[in-house]
TINULO-621958 format. One record per residue (C-alpha): residue in three letters; x, y, z. Coordinates in steps of 0.25 Angstrom, whole numbers, padded with zeros to 4 digits, always signed. Example, Ala and Ser with C-alpha at 12.3 -4.5 7.8 and 13.67 -1.06 7.14 Angstrom:
// residues 2
ALA+0049-0018+0031;SER+0055-0004+0029;
//
This chain:
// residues 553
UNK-0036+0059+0151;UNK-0035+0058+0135;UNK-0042+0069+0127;UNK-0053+0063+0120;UNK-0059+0067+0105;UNK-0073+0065+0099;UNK-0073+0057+0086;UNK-0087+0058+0078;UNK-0089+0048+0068;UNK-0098+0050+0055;UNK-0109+0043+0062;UNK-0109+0054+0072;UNK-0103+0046+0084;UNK-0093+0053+0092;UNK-0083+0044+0100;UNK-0071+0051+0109;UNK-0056+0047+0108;UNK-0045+0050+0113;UNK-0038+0062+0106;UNK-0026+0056+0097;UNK-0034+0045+0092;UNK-0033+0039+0078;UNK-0042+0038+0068;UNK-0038+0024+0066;UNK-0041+0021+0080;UNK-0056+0027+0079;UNK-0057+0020+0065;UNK-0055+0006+0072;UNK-0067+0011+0083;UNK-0076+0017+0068;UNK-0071+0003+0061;UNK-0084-0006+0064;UNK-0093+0005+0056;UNK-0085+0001+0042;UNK-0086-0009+0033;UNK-0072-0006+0025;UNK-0060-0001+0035;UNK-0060+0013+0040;UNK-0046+0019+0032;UNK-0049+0034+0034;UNK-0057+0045+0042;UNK-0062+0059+0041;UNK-0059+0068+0051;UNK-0067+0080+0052;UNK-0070+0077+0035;UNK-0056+0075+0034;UNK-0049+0062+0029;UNK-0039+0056+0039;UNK-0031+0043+0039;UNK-0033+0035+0050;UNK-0019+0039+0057;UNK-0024+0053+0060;UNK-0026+0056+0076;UNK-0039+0063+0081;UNK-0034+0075+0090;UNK-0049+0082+0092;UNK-0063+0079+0090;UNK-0066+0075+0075;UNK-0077+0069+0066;UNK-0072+0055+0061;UNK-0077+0049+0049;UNK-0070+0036+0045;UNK-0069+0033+0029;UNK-0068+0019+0027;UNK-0066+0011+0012;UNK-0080+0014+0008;UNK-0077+0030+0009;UNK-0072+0036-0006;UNK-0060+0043+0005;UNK-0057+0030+0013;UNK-0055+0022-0001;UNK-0047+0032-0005;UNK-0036+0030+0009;UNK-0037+0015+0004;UNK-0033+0018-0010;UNK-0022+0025-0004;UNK-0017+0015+0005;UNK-0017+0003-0003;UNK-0009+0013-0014;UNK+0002+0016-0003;UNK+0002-0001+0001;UNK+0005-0002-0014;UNK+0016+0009-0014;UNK+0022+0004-0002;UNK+0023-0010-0008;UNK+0029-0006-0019;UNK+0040-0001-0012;UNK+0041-0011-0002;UNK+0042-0024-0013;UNK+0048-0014-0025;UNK+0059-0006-0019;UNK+0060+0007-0029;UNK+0047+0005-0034;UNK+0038+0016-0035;UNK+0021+0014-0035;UNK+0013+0026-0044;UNK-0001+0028-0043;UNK-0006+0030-0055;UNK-0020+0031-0057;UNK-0032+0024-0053;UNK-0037+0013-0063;UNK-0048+0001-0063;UNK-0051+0004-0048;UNK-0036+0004-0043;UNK-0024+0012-0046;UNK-0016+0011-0053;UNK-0001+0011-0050;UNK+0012+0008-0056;UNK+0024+0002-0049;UNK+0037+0007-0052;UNK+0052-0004-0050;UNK+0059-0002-0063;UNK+0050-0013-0070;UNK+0037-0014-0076;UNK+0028-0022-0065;UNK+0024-0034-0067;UNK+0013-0043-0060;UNK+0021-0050-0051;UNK+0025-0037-0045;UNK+0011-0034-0044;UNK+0010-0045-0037;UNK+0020-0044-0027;UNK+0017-0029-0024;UNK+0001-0032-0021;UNK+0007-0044-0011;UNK+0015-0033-0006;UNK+0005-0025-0003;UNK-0004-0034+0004;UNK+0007-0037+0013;UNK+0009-0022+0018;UNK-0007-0024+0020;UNK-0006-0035+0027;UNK+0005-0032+0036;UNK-0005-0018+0040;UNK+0006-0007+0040;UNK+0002+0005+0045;UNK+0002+0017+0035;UNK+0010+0028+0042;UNK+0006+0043+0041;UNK+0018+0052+0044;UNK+0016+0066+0042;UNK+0031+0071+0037;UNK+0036+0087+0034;UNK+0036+0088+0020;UNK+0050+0090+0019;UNK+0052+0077+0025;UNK+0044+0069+0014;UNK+0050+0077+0004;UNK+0061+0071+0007;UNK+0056+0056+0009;UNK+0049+0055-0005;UNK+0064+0061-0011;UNK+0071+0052-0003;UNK+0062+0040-0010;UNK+0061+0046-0024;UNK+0046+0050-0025;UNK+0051+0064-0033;UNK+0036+0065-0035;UNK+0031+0067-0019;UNK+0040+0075-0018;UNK+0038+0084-0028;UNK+0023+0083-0022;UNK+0027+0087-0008;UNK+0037+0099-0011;UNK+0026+0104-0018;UNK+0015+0101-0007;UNK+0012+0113+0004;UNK+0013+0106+0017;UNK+0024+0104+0027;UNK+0020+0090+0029;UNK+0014+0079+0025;UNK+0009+0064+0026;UNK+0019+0052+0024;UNK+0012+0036+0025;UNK+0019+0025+0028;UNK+0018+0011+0024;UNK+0030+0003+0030;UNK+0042+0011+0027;UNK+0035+0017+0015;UNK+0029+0031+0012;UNK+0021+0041+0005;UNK+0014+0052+0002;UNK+0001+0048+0000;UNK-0010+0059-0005;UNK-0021+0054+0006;UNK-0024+0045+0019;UNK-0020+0030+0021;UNK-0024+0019+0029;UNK-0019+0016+0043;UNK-0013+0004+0038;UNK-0010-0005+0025;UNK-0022-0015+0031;UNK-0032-0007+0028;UNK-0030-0009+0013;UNK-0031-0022+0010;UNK-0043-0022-0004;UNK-0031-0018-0016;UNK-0025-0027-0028;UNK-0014-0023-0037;UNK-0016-0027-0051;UNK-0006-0029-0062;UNK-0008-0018-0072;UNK+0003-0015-0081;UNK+0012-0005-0079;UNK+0005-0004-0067;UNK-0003-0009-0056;UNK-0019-0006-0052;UNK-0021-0005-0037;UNK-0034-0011-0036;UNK-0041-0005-0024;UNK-0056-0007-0018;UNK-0067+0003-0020;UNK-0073+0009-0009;UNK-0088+0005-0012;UNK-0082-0011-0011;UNK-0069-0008-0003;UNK-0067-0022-0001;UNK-0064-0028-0014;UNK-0057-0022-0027;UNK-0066-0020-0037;UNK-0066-0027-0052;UNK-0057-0023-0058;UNK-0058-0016-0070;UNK-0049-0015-0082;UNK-0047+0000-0087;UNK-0037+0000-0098;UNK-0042+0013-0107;UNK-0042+0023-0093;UNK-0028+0016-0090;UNK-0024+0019-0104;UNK-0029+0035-0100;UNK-0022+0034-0087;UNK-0009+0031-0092;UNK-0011+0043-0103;UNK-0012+0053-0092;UNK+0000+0046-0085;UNK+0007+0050-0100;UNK+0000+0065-0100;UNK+0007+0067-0085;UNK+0021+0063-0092;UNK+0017+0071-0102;UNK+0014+0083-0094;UNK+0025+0078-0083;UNK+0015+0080-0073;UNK+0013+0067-0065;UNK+0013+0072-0052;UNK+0006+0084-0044;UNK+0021+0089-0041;UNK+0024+0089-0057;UNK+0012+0097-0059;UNK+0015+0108-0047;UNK+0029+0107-0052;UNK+0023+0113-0067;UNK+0014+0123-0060;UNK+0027+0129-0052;UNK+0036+0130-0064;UNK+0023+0137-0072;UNK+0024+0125-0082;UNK+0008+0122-0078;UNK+0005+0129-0091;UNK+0012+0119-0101;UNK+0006+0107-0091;UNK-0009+0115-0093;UNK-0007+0116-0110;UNK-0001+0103-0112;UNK-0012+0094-0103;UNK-0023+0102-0108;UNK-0014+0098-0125;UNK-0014+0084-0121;UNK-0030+0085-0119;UNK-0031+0091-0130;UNK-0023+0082-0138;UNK-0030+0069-0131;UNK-0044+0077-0136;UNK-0041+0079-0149;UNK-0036+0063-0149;UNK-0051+0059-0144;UNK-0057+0067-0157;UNK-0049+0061-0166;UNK-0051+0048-0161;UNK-0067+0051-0162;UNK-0066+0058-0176;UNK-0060+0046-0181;UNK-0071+0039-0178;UNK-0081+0049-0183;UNK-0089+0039-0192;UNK-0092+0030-0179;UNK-0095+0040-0168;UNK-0109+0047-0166;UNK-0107+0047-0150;UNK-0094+0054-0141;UNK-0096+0051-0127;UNK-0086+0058-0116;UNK-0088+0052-0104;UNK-0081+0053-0090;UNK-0081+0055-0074;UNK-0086+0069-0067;UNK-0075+0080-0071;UNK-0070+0072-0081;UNK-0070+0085-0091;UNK-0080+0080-0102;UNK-0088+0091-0104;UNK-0073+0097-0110;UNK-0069+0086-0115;UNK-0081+0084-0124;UNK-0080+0097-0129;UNK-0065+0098-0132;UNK-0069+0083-0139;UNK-0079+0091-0147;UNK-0070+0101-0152;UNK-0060+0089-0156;UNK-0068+0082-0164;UNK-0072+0095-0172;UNK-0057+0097-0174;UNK-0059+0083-0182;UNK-0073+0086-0189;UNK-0081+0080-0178;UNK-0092+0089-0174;UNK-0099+0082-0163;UNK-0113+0084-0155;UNK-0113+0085-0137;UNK-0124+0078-0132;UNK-0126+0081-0115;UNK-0129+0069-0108;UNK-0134+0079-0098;UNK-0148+0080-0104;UNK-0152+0067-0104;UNK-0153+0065-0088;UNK-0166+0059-0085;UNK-0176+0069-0078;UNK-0172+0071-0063;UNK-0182+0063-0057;UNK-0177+0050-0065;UNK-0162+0052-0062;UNK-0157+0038-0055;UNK-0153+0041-0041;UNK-0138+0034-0034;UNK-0138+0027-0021;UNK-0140+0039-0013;UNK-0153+0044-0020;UNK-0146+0055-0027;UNK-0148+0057-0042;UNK-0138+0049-0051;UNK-0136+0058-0061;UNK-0123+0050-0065;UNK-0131+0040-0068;UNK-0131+0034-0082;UNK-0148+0032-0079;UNK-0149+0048-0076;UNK-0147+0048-0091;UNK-0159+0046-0100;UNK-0152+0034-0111;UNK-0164+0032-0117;UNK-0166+0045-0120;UNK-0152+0050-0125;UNK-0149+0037-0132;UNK-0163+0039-0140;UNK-0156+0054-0143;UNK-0141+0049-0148;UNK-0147+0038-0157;UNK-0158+0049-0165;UNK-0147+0060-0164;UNK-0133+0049-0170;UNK-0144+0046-0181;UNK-0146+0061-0184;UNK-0158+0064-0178;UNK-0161+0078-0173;UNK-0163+0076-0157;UNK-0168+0085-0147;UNK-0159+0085-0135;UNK-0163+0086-0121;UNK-0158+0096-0111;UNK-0159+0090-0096;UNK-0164+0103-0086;UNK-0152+0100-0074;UNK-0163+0109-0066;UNK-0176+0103-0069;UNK-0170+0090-0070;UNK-0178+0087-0082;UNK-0176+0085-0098;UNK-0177+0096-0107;UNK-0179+0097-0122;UNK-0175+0113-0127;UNK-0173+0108-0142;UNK-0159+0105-0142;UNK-0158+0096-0154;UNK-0147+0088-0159;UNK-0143+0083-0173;UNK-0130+0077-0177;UNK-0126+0070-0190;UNK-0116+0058-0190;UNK-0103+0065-0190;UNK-0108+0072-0177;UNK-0104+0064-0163;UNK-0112+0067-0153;UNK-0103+0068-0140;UNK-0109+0065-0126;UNK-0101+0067-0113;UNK-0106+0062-0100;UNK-0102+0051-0089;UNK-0110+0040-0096;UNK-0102+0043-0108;UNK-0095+0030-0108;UNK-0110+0021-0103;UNK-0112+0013-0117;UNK-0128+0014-0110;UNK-0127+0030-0113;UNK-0125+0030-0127;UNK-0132+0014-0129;UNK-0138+0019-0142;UNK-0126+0022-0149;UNK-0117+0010-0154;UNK-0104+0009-0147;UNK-0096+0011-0159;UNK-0103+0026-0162;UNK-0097+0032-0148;UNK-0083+0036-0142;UNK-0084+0035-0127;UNK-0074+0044-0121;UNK-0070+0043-0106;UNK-0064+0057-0099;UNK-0059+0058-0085;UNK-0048+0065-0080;UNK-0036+0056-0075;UNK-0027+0064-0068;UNK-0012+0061-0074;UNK-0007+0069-0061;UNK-0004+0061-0048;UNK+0000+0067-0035;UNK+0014+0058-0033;UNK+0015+0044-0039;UNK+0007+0038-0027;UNK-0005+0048-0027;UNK-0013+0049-0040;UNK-0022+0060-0042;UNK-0037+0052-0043;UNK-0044+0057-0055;UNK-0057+0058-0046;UNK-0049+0068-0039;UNK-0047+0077-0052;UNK-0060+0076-0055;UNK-0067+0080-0042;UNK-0057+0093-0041;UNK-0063+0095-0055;UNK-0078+0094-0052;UNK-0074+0102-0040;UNK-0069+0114-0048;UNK-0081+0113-0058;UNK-0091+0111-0050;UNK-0088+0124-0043;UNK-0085+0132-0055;UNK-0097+0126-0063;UNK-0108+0119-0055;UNK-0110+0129-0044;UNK-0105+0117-0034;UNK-0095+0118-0022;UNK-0086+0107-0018;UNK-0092+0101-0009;UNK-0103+0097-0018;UNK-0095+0092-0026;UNK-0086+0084-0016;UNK-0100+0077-0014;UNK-0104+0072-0028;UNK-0091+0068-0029;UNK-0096+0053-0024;UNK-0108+0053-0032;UNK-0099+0057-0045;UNK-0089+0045-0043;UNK-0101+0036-0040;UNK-0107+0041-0053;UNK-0093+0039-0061;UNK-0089+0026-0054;UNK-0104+0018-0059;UNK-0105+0027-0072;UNK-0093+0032-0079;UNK-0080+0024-0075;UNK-0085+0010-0077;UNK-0088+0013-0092;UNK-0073+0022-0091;UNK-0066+0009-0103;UNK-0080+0012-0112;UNK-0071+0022-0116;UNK-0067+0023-0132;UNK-0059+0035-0127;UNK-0052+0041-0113;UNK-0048+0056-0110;UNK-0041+0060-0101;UNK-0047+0076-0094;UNK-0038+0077-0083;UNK-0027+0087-0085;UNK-0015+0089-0077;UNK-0014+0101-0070;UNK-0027+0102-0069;UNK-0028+0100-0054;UNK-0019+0111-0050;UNK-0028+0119-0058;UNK-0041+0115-0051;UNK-0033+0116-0038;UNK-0037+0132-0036;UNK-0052+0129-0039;UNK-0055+0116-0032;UNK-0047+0120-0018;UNK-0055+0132-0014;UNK-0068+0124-0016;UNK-0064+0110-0009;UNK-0058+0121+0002;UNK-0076+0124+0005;UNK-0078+0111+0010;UNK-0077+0111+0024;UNK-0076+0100+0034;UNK-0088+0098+0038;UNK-0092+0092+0026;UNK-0087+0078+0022;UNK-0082+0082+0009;UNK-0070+0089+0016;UNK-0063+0077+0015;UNK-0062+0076+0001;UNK-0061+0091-0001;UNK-0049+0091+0008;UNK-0044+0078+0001;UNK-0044+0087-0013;UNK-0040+0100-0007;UNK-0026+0092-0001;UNK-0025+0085-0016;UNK-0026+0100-0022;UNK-0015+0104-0014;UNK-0004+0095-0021;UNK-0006+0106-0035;UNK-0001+0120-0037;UNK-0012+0128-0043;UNK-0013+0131-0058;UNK-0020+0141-0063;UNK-0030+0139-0073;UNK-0027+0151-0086;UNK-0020+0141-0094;UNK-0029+0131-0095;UNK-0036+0132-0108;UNK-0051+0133-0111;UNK-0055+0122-0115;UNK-0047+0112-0104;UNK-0053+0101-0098;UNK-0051+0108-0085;UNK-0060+0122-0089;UNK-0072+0113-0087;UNK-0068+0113-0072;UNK-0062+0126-0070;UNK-0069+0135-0079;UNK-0066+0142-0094;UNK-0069+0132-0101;UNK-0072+0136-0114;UNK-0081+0125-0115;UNK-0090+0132-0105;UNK-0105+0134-0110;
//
């Protein structure tokens, strides 16, 4: 008689099966409970592709397109469809994922020409064959040695690099066909489950347009975003610049102790992009009362601004910081999201009548006395904090509604810089797995929310969703607003955050359904060779995370 196993699902039912079974054979029993297909699970608050067997009693809880984590295995799926096309119709040729842009990513295809449409064409037809046809995407779990060899013996000097470097004896190979790769994550069963994708013609390259998981049947509009393109290629340049486009390039500095000259010339090639920003703003002195600096969650605007500051002084500009902070509404009429919870992201939990009244009496040379919002009470405050600027004085305001025309609707458009800062990673893992900027940008929050905030990572890890939702309706539809774009991401900056984020994902537990994404990170972390932090200067980007800045109050 077969050994049975119990499986309890997420809505607390329990159902035996025979020890062995697949998560792809209880998915299809779990299937009538979806609206969008089942493409992932956790297990036990681990994520697991649908191949993995059940060999004892677990907690299943099936992620489906409308999950953050199963859009993610889609995402990845239709991104090795694509790679494996490209091999298929363009012997030779060689896919790079480069960076996500205007809901998709984009890519760049590699045959000894520049692409054109036709081949665009062909390579999207292509793909929706393999679809079609339903192969199965094959894990294989190989010694590392043995996928060293496979990735020399196919040219990919990258990977490895990568797995030289990496600290396991074995790893995970997929199969698509008679194609392979190492891909950073899990995949779908089968090529069928990804059917929602457009390649569109973007020279030099191509956008993979891929459905969102709140509408995961349809692509959304699509959405020109030529000035962030422009930053994104610049990063591309700085990594050149830096000869660090890989995680393996960068490990390959730290071994040689070569980190030091990486640190001084990224944190100089801030500097210098700083310094351009303030010129550009001085030479527009006789225009501009208003600097706004806006930008996602962990962006680095608070350092920004004030190295900015410091800039503009270099060229006669002395300019005035006015905190969006202290004009929140009072607690009790801050708007509430979906869940009830308070929206303090919200453009509405800002009082506009209020601070648009203030910036018209102060940029006509009234004395004005300034607020100063009580976090504890929740309430408005007046200590006698007054403000007077004259006209060659520029009031800078940072915030995430910097770039909103409705924040600042009193001022004419023609009196304000809007400045847009996030931090796009120029770094990639290998040319088919990108670093996502998100993913910067949560393993910085990490680190300062626990050196600054007095909060774990596990709290973090769960306003993380309520931040993107913020971001995704407040700051990045607003992103082309933008007179100006910096970039904050600096490239070696992970393997420095590396030795403070690790030991606080490693708290979370699994019993609490963050693990996952912990876990996800904590793998992520562990393709960097620390760096320590002494030669990073004081007032870096990166001190407003870690610590020492001497910006700190």
């Amino acid at each position: 008689m077969s050994e049975k196993i119990s499986v309890t699902f997420s809505n607390g039912r329990t159902v035996e099966y025979e020890k062995g079974v697949t998560l792809l054979e209880i998915s299809r029993d779990a299937a009538h409970r979806y609206t969008t297909p089942v493409v992932a699970a956790k297990v036990n608050n681990t994520i697991r592709d649908l191949q993995n067997v059940l060999e004892q009693d677990s907690v299943v809880d099936f992620l489906d397109l409308r999950s953050e984590a199963g859009m993610k295995v889609y995402q990845r799926s239709v991104t090795f469809v694509l790679i494996a096309a490209a091999q298929e119709l363009f012997p030779g040729s060689e896919v790079t994922v480069e960076h996500s842009l205007s809901k998709g990513l984009y890519c760049e295809l590699h045959h000894g020409r520049d692409i054109m449409p036709e081949d665009v064409e062909k390579l999207e037809q292509h793909m929706r064959q393999i679809i079609e046809e339903d192969r199965p995407i094959v894990r294989k779990t190989l010694p590392k040695a043995e996928a060293i060899e496979m990735f020399k013996a196919a040219g990919q000097r990258e990977k490895v690099s990568l797995l030289e470097q990496f600290d396991k004896e074995n790893v995970n190979i997929y199969y698509c066909g008679q194609v392979y790769d190492y891909l950073y994550g899990n995949m779908t069963p089968s090529t069928g489950y990804v059917k929602v994708f457009e390649l569109k013609y973007y020279p030099p390259g191509i956008i993979l347009r891929l459905p969102e998981k709140d509408n995961p049947n349809v692509l959304p509009k699509f959405v020109e975003n030529p000035k962030l393109f422009k930053v994104f290629k610049e990063a591309a340049q700085w990594g050149n610049i830096l000869r660090c486009a890989y995680v393996a390039n960068l490990n390959e500095c730290t071994g040689k102790e070569d980190i030091t000259d990486i640190i001084r010339v990224a944190e100089a090639l801030h500097e210098k992009k700083i310094a351009q920003i303030a010129d550009f703003v001085a030479s527009h002195r006789d225009e501009v009362r208003v600097i706004l600096v806006a930008g996602p969650s962990s962006s680095g605007k608070t350092t920004f601004a004030q190295r900015l500051n410091i800039q503009l002084r270099v060229n006669g500009v002395w300019p005035v910081p006015l905190s969006l902070d202290d004009y929140f509404v009072d607690r009790e009429k801050t708007p509430v999201d979906e869940h009830g919870e308070y929206d303090f992201e919200s453009i509405e939990a800002i009082d506009l009548e209020l601070f648009n009244s203030h910036l018209a009496r102060i940029l006509s040379g009234e004395e004005v006395e300034m607020p100063t919002f009580n976090f504890k009470t929740g309430q408005r405050e007046y200590r006698g904090h007054r403000i007077k600027v004259d006209k060659s004085q520029p009031l800078i305001i940072e915030g995430i509604h910097g770039l909103n025309e409705r924040l600042t609707s009193s001022v004419p458009r023609h009196c304000k810089i809007k400045i847009y800062i996030s931090a796009l990673t120029q770094l990639s893992i290998d040319s088919h797995n990108r670093i996502p900027t998100t993913d910067a940008r949560l393993i910085r929050r990490i680190v300062r929310d626990s050196e600054f905030r007095s909060h774990d990572a596990l709290m973090t890890l769960k306003m993380w969703p309520s931040v993107r939702r913020g971001e995704e309706r407040n700051i990045f539809p607003f992103q082309e607003e933008a007179d100006l774009m910096f970039n904050s991401a600096l490239i070696y900056e992970l393997a420095v955050l590396k030795k403070y984020a690790e030991p606080l994902l490693q708290k979370i537990t699994p019993d609490n359904s963050e693990y996952s994404e912990a876990r996800r990170l904590l793998n992520f972390l562990e393709y960097f060779i620390p760096v320590e932090d002494n030669e990073i200067p004081q007032n870096s980007i990166l001190r407003e995370f870690i610590g020492k800045s001497c910006f700190e109050k």
